[in-house]
Structure formats: C-alpha cells, structure tokens
C-alpha positions in Angstrom: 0.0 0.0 0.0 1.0 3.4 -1.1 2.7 5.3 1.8 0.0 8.2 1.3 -3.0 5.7 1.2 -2.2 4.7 4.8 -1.9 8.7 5.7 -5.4 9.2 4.1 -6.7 6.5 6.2 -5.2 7.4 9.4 -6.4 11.5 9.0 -4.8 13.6 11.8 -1.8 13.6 13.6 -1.5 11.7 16.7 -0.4 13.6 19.2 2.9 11.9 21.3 4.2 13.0 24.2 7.2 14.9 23.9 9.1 13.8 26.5 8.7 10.3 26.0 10.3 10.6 22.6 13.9 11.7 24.3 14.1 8.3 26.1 18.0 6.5 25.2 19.5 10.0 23.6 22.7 9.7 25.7 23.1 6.6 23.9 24.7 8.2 20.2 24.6 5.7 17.4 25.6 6.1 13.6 25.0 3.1 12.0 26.6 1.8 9.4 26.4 4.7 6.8 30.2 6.0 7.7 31.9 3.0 7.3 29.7 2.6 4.0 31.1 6.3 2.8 34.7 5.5 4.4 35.2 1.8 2.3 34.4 4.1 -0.9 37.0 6.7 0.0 40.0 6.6 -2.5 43.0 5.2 -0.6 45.2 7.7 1.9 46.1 9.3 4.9 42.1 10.8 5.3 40.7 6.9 4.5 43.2 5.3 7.4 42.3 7.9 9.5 38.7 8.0 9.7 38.5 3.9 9.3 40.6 4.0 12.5 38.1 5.3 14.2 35.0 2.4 13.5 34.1 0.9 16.6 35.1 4.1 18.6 32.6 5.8 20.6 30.9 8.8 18.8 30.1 12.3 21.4 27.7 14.9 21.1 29.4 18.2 19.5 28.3 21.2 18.3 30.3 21.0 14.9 27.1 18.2 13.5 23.9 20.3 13.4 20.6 18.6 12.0 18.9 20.2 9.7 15.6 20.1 9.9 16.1 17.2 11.8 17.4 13.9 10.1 15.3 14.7 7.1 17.1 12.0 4.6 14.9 9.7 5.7 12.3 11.4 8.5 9.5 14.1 7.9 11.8 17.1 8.1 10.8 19.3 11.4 8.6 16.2 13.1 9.6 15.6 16.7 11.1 12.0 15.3 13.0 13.9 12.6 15.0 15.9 15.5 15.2 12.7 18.0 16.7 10.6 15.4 19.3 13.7 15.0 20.3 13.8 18.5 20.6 10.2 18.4 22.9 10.9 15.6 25.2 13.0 17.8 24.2 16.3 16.4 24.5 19.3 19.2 22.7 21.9 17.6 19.2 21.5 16.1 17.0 23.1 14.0 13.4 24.8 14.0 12.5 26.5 10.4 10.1 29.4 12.1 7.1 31.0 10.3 3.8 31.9 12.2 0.2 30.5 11.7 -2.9 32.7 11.1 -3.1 33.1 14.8 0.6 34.5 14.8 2.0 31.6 16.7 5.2 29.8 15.6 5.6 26.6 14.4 8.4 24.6 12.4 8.0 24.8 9.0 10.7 25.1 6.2 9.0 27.4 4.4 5.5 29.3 5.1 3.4 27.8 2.0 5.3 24.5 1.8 2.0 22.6 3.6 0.9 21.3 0.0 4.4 19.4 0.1 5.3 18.2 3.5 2.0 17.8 5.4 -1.1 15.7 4.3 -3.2 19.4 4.0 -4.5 18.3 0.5 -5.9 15.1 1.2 -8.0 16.9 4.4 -11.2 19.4 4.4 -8.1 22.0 5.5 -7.2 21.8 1.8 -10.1 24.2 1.0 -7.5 26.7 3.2 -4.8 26.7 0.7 -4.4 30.0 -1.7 -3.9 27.6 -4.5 -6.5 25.3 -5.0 -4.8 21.4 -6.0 -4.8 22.0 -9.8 -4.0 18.8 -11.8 -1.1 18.2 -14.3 -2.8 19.1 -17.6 -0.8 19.2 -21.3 2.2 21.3 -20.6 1.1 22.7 -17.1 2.4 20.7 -14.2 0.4 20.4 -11.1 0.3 23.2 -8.8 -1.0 23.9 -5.0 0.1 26.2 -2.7 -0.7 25.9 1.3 0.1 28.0 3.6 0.1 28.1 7.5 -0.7 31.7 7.5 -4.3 30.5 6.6 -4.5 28.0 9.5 -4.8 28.9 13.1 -2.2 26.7 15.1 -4.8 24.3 16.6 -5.7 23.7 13.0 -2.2 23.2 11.6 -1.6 20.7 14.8 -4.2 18.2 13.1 -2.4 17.4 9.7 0.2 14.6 9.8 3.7 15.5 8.3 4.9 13.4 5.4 8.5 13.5 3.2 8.7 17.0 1.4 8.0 15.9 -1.9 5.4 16.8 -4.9 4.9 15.0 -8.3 4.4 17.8 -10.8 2.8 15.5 -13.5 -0.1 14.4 -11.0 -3.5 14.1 -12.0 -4.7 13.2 -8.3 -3.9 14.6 -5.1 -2.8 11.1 -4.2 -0.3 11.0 -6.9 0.8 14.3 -6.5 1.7 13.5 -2.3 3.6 10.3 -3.4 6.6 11.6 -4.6 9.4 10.7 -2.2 12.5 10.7 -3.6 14.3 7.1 -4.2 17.6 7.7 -2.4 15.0 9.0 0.5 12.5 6.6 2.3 8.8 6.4 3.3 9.9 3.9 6.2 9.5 6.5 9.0 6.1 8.3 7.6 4.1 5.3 7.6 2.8 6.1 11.0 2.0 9.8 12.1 4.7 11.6 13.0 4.7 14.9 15.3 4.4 19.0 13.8 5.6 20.7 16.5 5.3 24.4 17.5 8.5 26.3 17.9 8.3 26.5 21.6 7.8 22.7 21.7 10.7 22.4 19.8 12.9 24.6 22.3 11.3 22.1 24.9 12.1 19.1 22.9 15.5 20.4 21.6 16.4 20.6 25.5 14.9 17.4 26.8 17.9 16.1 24.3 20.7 17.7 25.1 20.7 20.1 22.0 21.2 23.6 21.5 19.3 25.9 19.4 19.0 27.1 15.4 16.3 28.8 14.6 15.4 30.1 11.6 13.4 33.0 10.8 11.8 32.1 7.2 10.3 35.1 4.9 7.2 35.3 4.7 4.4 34.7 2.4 2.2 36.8 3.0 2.9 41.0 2.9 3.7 42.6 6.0 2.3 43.4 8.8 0.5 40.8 8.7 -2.3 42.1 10.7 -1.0 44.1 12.7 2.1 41.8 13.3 5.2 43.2 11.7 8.3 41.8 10.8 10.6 43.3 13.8 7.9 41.7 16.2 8.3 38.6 14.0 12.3 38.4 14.8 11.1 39.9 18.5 8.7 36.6 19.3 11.3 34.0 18.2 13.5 35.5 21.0 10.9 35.9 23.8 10.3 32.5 23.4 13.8 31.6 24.3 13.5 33.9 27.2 10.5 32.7 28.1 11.4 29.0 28.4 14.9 30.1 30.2 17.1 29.6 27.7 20.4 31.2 28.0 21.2 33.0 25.0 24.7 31.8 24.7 22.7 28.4 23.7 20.9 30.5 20.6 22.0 30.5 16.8 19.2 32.7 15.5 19.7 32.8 11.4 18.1 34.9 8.9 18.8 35.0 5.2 17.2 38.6 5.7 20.1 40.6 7.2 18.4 43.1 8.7 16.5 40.6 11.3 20.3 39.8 12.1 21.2 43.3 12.5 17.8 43.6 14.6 18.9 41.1 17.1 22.2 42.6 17.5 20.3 45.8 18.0 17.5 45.2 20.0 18.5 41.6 21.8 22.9 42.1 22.0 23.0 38.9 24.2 21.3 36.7 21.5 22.6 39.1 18.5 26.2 37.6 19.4 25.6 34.4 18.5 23.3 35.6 15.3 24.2 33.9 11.6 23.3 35.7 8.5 22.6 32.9 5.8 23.7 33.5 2.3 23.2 31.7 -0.7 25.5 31.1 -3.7 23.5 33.5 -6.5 23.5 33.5 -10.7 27.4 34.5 -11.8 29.0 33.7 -8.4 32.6 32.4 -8.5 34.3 31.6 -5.2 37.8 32.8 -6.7 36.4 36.0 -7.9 36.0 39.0 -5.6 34.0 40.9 -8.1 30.9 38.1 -8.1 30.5 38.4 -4.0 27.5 40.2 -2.8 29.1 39.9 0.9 31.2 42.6 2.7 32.7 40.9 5.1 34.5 43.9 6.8 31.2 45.8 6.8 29.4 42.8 8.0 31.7 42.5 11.1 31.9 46.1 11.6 28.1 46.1 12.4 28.4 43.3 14.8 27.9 40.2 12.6 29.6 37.2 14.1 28.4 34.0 12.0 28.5 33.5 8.5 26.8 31.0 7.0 27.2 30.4 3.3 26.1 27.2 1.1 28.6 24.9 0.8 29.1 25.6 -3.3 30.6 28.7 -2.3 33.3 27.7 0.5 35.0 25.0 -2.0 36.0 24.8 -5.1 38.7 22.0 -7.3 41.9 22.7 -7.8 44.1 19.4 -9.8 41.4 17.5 -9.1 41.3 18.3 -5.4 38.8 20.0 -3.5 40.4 22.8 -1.4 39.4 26.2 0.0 37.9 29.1 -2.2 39.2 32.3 -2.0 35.4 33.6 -0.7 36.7 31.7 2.1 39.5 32.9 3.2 38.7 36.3 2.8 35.5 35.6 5.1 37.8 34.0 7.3 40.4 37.2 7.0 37.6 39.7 8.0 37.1 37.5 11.3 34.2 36.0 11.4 33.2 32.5 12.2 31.7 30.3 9.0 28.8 28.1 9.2 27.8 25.8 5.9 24.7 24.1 4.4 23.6 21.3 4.2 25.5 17.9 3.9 23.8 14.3 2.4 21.2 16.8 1.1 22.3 15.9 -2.6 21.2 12.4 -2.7 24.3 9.9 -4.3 27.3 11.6 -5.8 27.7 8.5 -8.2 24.6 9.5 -10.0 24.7 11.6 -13.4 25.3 15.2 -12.5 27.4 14.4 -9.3 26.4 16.4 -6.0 24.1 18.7 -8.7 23.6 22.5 -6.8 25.3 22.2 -3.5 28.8 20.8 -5.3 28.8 23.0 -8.4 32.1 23.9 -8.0 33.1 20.3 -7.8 30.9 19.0 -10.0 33.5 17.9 -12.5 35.6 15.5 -10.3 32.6 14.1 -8.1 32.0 10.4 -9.2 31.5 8.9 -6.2 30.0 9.2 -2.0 33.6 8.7 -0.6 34.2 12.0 -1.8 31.9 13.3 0.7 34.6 13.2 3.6 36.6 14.8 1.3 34.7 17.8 1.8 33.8 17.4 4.9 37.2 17.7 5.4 38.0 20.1 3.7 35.3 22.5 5.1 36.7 21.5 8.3 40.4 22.2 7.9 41.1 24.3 5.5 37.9 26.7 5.5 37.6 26.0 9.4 33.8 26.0 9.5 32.7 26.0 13.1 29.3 23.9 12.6 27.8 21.6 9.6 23.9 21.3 8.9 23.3 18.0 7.5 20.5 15.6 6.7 21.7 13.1 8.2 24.1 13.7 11.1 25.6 10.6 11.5 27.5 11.2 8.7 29.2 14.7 10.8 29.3 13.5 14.0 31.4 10.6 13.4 34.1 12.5 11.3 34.2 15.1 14.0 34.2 12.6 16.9 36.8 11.1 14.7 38.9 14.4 14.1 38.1 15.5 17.7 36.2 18.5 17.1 34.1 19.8 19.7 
C-alpha cells in the first residue's frame, strides 16, 4: 500500500508525548552509513584515519547540526525527525520558524510548503490553501500552494507531516503526495509523526541535550501581517527563548534577511552575538572572484555580525582534481568571522549523473562517487575552518568530527 494511502486512512496527527520521545539519547549511534562512505574513499592518509576510528565511541558536538532534523529519511521538522538527529550525535538542532494565522510559531521550512510536507491536501483543511490542488494538464504541471498563515495553530496541529516531496505530472492529489525521492525513504512516515510548534521544539531540543538554530523564514504573505510586523516577528522568536529560560549563549538565530540579524544585535545584544546571517550562492558567483561576492565581510563585522553562514558551493571549489578552500573563504575568514555551511547528504548519491548537482557546483566535474563526501567534509573542516555543519543526516558529521576531535 501506497505510503500516502495509509496517511489518508489514518487523518490527523497523533499527538505523542514529547518527552517520552527523548528516552535513550545519551546513547549516540551512527549506523553503518560512515563506514559505508569511508570503504568508498580513495586510498590515503584521510581513509586510514577515519577507518581508525569504527568501533570508537561517537560524542555529542556542536560542529554536527541537524537540519531540519534527520530529514534524509524522516519528515523534516517532526519531533522524530529531531530525536533521530540527536541520536545521531548532532548538538545543535534546528526549528525552520514561520507563524500561523493566529501569529504563533511553528516549524516549518518554508510558510506555503503545507501542499508538500503535510497531508493538508488530502483533508477538508485543503479548501484553506491560496492555491487550490490543480491537476497536471498538457504542458502545465500540477500546482498547490498551502500556507500556515491560513491556518490557526490548533488547525495546523491536526495534519500529519509526510517526506517533502510533490509530483508535478499528477492528476490526483494522491499522486501528486507520493513523490518521495528514491535515495530518501517512506519507512518512518508510515505512522503519524509529530508537527511541532517552535516552543515545543525549544522544549524538545532541550529534553535532548541540543542547543538551538532557529530560523526565521520570509514570509508569504505581505507585511504586517495584521498588525504583526516583521521586527515583532524576529522579536517573538526570541521571547520564546526567554520565556522558556534559555540562555542566550545556547541561541544561533539565522536569517537570510540581514536586517532581522542586525535587529537582534540591536535590540537583543545577548542573543545578537551568537546571530548567523545565511547567504546563498547566487547567478554569476565564483568563489575565486571578488567581483561576483554580494558579501562585505568587513562591513558585516563592523556592524556586529559574528556568523556567516554560506552554502557549501561557495566555500569549495577544485583545484588538480582536489577540493580545497575558495578564495570567498578565506577572505570571510580574513575579515574574522566564524563560517557556518549548508547542508551535507542533502544531494542524494554523488555517483549518479550530474554528481552532487547545486550544493557541489564547484566540484561537480571530479565528483563520481559518495567517498568523496569526507573529502569535503574535510576540507570544510580544515582548510575553511567551519565551526558547525547542517546535514540531513548527522551521522555522517558527528562521526568525522568525533573522529577528528572536534568539539
């Protein structure tokens, strides 16, 4: 039976205790995947070293951050997602944060991403969405769009999370849910798993022994959004921290939108320290070419930004066939602040046509297989000195840095 037939039949969410779902986290496992990239790693000092390590115990450290959990194979922000991360070793999770039509927060990747990672379409809360399902048709794919600004929160807590996928030639809403990728798995969505607001996530994320990443994500709609404007927005991400006694110290609060960086350094110093401004490699960037950089690092530091946190594509690039350090990097690193990257195992196997695709585009040319991957990991940790990696599935981080002895 299709994975989204059983989520039909099962309708909302079942609600699990929070708590409960923290049980055995001090124990960190990797499983086999490491070993599996390790035995594909060409032969040398990097392969001995890390194979040394099998059968070591892997720690907790804040380099390994989950991104959106351990999405490669569990509904990305679902309480399971994140306790499947910690499990992995990962010290730092990750909330997405975007508000419901009641202006409370919630983890969600994006604010109209409902139609792709919840089962919104197959429920009456489908009548909700600003963009009706609309079947593949000729030359027009399928389209929806869902967003939680249209929900209130108790409403968003009833739908049931599911992979983030969509198929755009669908002619059914049941087609068009069943799309997960086939390096990804339906194994974990079979069964409801848990949405989560974002201050059961800061509840969660503590029960397991993690600190804190949220995101604030752009909205959808135009702002205010009644009456709620974006600085009280980047103000009630904060105040839920505060609120639930967090110390800000824990708190990596990262916006792709500077100025809600430059707002927390402004308004909220203690948490603005430990802000990360999230950039993007854009159309005509080239990591060796100061001209292509939007970024000014000096500025950005002179204004009190600490964290950097560029896509991996623009911290690398291949040089003889080796990956090594851009230039973007080092300048970054020149200017003094502390680099961040995104996101690791989010490119599904290297091995297949087009290599790593987006997140290795400078490396695109001399990726042929997943061993490679500790090559960059490597290489992001040595050379570029990254401070923390998000990944998809942290297992993959934590035993490298457990392995290198990162903290």
């Amino acid at each position: 039976m299709k994975t989204v037939a059983l989520m039909l039949a099962l309708g909302a969410g079942t609600a699990l205790a929070l708590p409960a779902l923290a049980d055995m986290t001090d124990v960190i496992e990797v499983g086999v995947r490491p070993l599996y990239l390790i035995d594909r790693m060409a032969e040398g000092p990097l392969k001995a070293k890390l194979a040394a390590c099998a059968g070591q115990p892997v720690k907790r450290t804040l380099f390994s951050i989950g991104h959106r959990g351990a999405q490669m194979q569990f509904p990305e922000h679902s309480a399971e997602a994140n306790v499947a991360a910690a499990r992995q070793g990962a010290g730092i999770l990750e909330c997405d944060v975007t508000f419901t039509k009641d202006k409370e927060l919630v983890c969600r990747h994006a604010q109209n991403d409902l139609h792709t990672t919840t089962n919104i379409l197959a429920t009456p809360l489908a009548a909700t969405c600003v963009t009706p399902f609309a079947p593949a048709a000729g030359d027009e794919p399928a389209k929806a769009e869902c967003r939680t600004s249209e929900l209130t929160l108790a409403e968003f807590r009833t739908l049931v999370p599911k992979m983030d996928a969509k198929n755009a030639a669908a002619t059914t809403v049941e087609d068009y849910m069943d799309a997960t990728a086939g390096w990804r798995t339906d194994l974990y969505a079979v069964e409801p798993t848990t949405l989560m607001s974002h201050a059961e996530s800061i509840q969660l994320f503590k029960s397991l022994g993690a600190r804190f990443t949220p995101e604030l994500k752009a909205p959808s709609v135009e702002m205010p959004f009644d009456g709620f404007s974006q600085e009280d927005y980047a103000q009630k991400l904060i105040d839920e921290y505060k609120a639930a006694g967090i110390p800000a110290a824990d708190v990596f609060a990262q916006s792709f939108n500077l100025a809600d960086v430059l707002y927390w350094i402004e308004a909220e110093p203690d948490f603005g320290a430990n802000a990360v401004y999230l950039v993007e490699m854009a159309d005509g960037f080239d990591g060796q070419d100061p001209k292509t950089w939007a970024e000014d690092f000096a500025g950005l530091k002179a204004k009190g930004v600490n964290y950097l946190a560029p896509s991996m594509n623009m911290l690398v690039t291949a040089e003889d066939g080796r990956i090594v350090a851009s230039a973007y990097a080092e300048a970054a690193k020149a200017a003094g602040l502390k680099l961040i990257t995104w996101s690791l195992e989010r490119s599904g196997p290297l091995a297949a046509p087009g290599g790593g695709g987006w997140y290795y585009a400078p490396l695109n040319d001399i990726i042929e297989s997943d061993g490679q991957m500790y090559e960059l990991l490597n290489t992001l940790a040595m050379d570029v000195g990254v401070v923390g990696v998000f990944s998809d599935w942290p297992a993959t981080v934590s035993y490298y840095a457990s392995c290198m002895g990162l903290d």
